[in-house]
N, CA, C and O atoms as a DFTB+ gen file, in Angstrom:
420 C
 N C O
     1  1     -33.366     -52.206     -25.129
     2  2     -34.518     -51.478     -25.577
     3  2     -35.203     -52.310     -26.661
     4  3     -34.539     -53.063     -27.374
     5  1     -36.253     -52.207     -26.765
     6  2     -36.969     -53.712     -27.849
     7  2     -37.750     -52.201     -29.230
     8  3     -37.751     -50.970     -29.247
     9  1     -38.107     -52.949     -29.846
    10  2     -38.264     -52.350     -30.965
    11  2     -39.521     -51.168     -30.698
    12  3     -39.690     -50.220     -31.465
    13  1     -40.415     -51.429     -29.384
    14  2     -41.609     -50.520     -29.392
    15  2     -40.999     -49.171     -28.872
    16  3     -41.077     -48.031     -29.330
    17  1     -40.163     -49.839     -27.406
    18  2     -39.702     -48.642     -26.762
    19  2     -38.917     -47.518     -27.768
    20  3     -38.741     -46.344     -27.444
    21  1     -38.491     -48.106     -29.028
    22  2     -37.466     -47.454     -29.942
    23  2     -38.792     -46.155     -30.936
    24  3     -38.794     -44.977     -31.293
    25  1     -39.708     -47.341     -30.994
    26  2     -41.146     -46.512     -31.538
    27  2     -41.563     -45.427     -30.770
    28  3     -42.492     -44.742     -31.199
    29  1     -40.980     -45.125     -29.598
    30  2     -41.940     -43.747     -28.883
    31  2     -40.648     -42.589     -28.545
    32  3     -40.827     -41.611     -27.818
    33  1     -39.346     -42.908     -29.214
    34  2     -38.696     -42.052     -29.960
    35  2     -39.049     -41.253     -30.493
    36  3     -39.000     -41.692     -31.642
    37  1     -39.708     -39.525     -30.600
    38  2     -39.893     -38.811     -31.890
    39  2     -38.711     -38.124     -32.049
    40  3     -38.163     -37.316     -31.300
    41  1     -38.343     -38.623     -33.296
    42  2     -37.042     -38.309     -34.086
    43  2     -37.303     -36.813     -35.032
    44  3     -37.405     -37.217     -36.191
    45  1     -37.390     -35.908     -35.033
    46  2     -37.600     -34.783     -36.336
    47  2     -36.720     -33.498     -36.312
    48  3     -36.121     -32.828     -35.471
    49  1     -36.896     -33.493     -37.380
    50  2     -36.098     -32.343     -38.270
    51  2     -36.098     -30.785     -37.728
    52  3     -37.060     -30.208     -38.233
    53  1     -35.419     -30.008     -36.960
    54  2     -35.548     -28.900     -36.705
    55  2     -34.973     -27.991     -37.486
    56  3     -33.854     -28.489     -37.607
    57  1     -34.959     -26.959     -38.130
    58  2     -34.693     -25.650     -38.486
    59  2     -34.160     -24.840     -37.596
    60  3     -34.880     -24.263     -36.782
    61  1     -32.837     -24.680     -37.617
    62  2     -32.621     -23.559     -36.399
    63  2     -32.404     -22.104     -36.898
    64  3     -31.564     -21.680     -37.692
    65  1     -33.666     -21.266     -36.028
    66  2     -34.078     -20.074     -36.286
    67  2     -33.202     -18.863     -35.500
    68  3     -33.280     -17.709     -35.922
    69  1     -32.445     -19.162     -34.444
    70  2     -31.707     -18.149     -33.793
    71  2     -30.845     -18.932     -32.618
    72  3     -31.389     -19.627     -31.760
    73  1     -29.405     -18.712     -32.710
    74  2     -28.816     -19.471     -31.702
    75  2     -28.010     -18.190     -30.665
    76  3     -27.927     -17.043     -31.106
    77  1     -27.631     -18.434     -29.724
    78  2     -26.899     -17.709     -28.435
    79  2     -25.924     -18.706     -27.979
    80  3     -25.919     -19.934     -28.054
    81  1     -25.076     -17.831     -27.474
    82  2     -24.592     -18.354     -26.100
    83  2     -25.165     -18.105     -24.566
    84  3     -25.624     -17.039     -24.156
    85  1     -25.030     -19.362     -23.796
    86  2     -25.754     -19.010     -22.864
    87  2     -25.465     -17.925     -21.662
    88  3     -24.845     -18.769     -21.017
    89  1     -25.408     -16.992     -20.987
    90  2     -23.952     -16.393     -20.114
    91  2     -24.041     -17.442     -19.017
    92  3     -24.901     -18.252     -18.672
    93  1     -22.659     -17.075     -18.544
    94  2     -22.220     -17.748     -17.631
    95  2     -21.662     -19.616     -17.431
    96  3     -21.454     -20.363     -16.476
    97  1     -21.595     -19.738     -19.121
    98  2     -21.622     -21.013     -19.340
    99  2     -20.584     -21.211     -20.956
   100  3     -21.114     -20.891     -22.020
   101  1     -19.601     -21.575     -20.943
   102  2     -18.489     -21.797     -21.976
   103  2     -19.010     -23.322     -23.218
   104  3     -18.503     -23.679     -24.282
   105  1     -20.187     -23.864     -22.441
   106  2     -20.617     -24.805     -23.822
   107  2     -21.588     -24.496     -23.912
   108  3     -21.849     -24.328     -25.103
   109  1     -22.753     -24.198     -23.010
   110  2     -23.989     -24.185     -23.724
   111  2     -24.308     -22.848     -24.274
   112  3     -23.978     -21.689     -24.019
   113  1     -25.481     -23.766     -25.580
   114  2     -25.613     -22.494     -26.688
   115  2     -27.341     -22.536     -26.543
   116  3     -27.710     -23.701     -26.394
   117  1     -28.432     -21.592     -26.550
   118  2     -29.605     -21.902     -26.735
   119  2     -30.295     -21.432     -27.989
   120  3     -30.469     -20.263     -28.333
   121  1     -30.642     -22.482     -28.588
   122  2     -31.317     -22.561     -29.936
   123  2     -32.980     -22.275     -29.987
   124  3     -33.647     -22.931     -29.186
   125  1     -33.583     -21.482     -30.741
   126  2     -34.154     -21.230     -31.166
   127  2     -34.980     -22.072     -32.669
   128  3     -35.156     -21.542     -33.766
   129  1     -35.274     -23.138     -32.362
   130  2     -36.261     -24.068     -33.453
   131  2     -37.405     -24.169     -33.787
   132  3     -38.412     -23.968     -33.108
   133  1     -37.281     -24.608     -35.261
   134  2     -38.568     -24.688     -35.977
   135  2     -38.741     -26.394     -36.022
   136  3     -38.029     -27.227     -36.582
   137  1     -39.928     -26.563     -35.237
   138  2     -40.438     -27.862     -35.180
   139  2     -42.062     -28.016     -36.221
   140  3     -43.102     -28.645     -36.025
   141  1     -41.721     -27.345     -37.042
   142  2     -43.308     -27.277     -37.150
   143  2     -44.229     -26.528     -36.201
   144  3     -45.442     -26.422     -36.384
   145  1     -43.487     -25.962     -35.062
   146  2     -43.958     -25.178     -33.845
   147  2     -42.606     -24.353     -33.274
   148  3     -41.519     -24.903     -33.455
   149  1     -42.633     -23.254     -32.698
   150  2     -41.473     -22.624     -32.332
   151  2     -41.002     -23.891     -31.121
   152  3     -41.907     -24.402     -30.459
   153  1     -39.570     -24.329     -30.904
   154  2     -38.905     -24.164     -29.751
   155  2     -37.892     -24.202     -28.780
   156  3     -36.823     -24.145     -29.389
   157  1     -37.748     -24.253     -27.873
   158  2     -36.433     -23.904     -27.729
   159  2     -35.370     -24.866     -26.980
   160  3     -35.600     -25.310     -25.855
   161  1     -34.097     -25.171     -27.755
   162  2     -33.716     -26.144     -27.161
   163  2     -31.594     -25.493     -26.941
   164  3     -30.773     -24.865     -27.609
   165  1     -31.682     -26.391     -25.203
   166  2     -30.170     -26.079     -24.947
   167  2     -29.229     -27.170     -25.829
   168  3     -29.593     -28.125     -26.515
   169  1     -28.254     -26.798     -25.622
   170  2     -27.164     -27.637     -26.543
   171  2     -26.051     -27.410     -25.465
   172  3     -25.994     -26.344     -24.852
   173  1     -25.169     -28.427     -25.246
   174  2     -23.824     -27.854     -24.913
   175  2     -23.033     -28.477     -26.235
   176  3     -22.628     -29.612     -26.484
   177  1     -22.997     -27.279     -26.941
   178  2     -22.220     -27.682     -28.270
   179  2     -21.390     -26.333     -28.133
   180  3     -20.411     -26.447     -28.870
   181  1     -21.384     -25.253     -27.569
   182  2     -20.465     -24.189     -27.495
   183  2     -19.241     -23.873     -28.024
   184  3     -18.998     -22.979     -28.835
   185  1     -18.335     -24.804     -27.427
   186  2     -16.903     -25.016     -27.437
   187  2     -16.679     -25.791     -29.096
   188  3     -15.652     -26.457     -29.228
   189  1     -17.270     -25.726     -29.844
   190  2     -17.332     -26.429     -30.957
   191  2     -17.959     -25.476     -32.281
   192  3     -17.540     -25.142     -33.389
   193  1     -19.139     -25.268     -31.520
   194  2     -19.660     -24.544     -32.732
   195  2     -20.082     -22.892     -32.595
   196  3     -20.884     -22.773     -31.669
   197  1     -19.804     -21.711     -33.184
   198  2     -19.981     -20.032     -32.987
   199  2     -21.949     -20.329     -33.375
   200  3     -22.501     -21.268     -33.949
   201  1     -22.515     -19.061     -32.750
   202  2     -23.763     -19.445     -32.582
   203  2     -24.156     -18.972     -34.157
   204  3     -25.040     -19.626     -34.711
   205  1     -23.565     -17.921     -34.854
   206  2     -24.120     -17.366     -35.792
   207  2     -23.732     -18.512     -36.984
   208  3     -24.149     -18.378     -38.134
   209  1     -22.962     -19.548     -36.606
   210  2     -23.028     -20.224     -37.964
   211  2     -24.113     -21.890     -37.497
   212  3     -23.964     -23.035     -37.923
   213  1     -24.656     -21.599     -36.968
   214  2     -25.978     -22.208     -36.645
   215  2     -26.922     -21.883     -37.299
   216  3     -27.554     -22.678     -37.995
   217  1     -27.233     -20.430     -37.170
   218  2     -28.772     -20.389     -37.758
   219  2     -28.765     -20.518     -39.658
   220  3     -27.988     -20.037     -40.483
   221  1     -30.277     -21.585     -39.852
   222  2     -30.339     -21.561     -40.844
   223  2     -30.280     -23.349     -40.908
   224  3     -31.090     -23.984     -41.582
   225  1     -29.062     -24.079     -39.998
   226  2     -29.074     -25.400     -39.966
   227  2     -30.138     -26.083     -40.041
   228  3     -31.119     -25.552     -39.520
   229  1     -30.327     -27.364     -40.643
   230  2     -31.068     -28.444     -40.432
   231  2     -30.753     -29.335     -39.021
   232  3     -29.620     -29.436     -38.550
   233  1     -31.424     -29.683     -38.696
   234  2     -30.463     -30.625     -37.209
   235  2     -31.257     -31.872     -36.931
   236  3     -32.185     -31.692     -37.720
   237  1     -31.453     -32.750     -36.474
   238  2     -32.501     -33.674     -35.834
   239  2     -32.362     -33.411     -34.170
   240  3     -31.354     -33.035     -33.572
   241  1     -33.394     -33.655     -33.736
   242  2     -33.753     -33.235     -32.313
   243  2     -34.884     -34.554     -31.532
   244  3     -35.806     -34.884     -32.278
   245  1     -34.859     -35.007     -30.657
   246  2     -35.896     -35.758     -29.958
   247  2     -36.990     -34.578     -29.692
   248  3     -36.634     -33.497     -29.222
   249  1     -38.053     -34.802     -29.953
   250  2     -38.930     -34.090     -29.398
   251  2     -39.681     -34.186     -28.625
   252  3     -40.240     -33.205     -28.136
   253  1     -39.950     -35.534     -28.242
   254  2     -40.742     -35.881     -27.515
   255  2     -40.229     -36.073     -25.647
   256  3     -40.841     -36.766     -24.834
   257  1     -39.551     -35.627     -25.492
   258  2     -38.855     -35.592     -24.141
   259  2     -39.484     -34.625     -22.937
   260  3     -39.964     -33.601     -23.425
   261  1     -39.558     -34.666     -22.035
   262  2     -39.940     -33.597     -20.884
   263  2     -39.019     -32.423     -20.607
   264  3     -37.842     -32.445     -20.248
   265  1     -39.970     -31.197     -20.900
   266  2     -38.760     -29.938     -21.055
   267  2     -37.875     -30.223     -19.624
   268  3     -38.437     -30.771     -18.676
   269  1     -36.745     -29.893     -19.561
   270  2     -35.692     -29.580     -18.406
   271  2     -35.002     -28.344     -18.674
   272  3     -34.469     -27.902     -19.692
   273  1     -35.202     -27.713     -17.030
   274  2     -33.873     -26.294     -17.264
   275  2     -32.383     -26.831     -16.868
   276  3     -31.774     -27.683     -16.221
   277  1     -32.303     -26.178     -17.370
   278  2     -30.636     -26.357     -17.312
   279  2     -30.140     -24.464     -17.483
   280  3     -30.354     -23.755     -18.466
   281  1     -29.453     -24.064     -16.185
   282  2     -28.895     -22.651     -15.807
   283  2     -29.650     -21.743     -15.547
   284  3     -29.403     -20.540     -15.475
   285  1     -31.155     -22.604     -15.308
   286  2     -32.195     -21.623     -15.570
   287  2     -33.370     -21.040     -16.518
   288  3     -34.206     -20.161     -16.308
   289  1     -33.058     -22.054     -17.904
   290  2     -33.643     -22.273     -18.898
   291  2     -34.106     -23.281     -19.283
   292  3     -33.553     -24.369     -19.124
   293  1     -35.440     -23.077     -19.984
   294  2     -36.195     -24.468     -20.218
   295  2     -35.291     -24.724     -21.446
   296  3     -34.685     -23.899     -22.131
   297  1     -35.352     -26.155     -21.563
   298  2     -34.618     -27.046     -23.433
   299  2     -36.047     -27.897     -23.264
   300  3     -36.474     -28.404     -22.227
   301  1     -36.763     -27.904     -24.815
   302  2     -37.995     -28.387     -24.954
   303  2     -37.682     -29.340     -25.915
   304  3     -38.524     -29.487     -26.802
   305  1     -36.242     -30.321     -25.977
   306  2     -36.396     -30.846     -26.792
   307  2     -34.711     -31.466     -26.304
   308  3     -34.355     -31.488     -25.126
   309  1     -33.857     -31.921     -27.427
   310  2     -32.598     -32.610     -27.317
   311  2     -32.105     -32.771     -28.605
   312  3     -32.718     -33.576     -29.306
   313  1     -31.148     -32.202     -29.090
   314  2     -30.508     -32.480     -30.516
   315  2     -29.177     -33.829     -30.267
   316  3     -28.391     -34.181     -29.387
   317  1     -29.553     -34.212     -31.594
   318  2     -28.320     -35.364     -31.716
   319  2     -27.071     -35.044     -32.629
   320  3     -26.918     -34.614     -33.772
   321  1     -26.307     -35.423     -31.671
   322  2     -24.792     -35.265     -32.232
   323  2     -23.939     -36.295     -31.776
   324  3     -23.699     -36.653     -30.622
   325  1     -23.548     -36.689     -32.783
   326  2     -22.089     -37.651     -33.144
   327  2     -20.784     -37.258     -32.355
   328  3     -20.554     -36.050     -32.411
   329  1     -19.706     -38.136     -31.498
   330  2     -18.830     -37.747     -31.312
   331  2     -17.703     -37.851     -32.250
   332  3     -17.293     -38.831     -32.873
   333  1     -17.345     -36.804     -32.224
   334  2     -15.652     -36.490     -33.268
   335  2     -14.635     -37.145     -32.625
   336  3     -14.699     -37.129     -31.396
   337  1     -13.406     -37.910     -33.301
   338  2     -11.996     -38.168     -32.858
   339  2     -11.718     -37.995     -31.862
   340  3     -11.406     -38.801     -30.986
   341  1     -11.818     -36.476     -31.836
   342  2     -11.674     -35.771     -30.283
   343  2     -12.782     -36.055     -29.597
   344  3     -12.595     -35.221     -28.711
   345  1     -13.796     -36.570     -29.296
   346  2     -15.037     -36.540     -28.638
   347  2     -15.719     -35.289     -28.936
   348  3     -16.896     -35.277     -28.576
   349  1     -15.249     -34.139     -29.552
   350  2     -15.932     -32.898     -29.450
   351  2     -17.675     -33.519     -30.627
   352  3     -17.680     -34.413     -31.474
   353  1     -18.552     -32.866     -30.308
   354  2     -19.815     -32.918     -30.891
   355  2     -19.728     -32.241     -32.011
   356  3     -19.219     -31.129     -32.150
   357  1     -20.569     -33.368     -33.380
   358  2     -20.766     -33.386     -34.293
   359  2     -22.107     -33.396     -35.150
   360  3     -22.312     -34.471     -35.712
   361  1     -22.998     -32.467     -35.343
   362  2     -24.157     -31.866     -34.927
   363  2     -24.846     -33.470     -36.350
   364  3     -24.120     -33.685     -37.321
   365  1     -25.684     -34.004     -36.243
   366  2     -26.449     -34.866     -37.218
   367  2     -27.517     -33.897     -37.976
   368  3     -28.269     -33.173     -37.323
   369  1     -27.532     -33.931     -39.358
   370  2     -28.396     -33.437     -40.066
   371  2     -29.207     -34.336     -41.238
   372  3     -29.164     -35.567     -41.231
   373  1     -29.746     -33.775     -41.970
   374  2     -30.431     -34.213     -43.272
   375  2     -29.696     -33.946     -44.514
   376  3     -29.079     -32.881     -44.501
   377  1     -29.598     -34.731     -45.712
   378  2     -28.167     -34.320     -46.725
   379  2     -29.131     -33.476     -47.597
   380  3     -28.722     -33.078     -48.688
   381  1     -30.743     -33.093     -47.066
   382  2     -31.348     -31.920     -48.478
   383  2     -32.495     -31.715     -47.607
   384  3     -33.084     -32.650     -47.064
   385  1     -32.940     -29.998     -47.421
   386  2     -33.941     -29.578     -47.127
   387  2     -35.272     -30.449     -46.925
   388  3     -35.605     -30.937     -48.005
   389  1     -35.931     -30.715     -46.127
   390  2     -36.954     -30.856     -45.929
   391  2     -37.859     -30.273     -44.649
   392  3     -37.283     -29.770     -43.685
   393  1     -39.285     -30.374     -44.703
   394  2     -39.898     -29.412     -43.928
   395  2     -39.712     -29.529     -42.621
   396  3     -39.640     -30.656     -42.131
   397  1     -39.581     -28.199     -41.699
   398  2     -39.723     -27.973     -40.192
   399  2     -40.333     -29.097     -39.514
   400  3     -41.507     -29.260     -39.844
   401  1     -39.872     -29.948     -38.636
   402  2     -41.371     -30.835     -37.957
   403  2     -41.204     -32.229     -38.729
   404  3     -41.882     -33.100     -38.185
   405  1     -40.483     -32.689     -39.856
   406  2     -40.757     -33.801     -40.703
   407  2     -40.153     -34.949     -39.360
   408  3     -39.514     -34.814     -38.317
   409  1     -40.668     -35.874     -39.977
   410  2     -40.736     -37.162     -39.121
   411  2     -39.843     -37.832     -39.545
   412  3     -39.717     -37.914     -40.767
   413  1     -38.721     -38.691     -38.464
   414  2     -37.816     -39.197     -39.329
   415  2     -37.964     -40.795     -38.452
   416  3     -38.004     -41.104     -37.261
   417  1     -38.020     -41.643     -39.888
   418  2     -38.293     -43.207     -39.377
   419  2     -37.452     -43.748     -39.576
   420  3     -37.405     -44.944     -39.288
């Protein structure tokens, strides 16, 4: 990947406003984000993380991606997470508040 293709990356900061589990599905969770715009993105982070200690998180998310359903639901976006020891997912955040939507370079 050369340095431009890395440029049409949008990297930003989501706020997560309400998380679920999805039914019928033991990892995925669907999030509810603040992009500076409501929206909504799947996760299979399930098996790792309870939905109610989600909301309120900071997270980083690609935003710029083409929505896909997955079980039947649109994800308008893609969060990044680190793998743990175990491989289990390790959600990436910001170490101090900043706004819904911020741009990360």
């Amino acid at each position: 990947m050369t340095i431009d293709e890395f440029r049409n990356v949008e990297l930003r900061v989501a706020k997560i406003t309400a998380a679920e589990r999805v039914d019928g599905s033991e990892k995925l969770v669907k999030l509810q984000v603040d992009l500076g715009e409501p929206r909504q993105v799947l996760a299979g982070i399930g098996k790792e993380y309870a939905p109610e200690t989600l909301v309120g998180r900071e997270i980083v998310v690609v935003a710029n991606l083409e929505p896909r359903k997955l079980m039947g639901l649109e994800s308008q976006g893609m969060l990044l997470a680190a793998h743990g020891a175990d491989g289990e997912p390790v959600l990436l955040s910001v170490d101090r508040e900043v706004a819904p939507g911020s741009a990360i370079s």
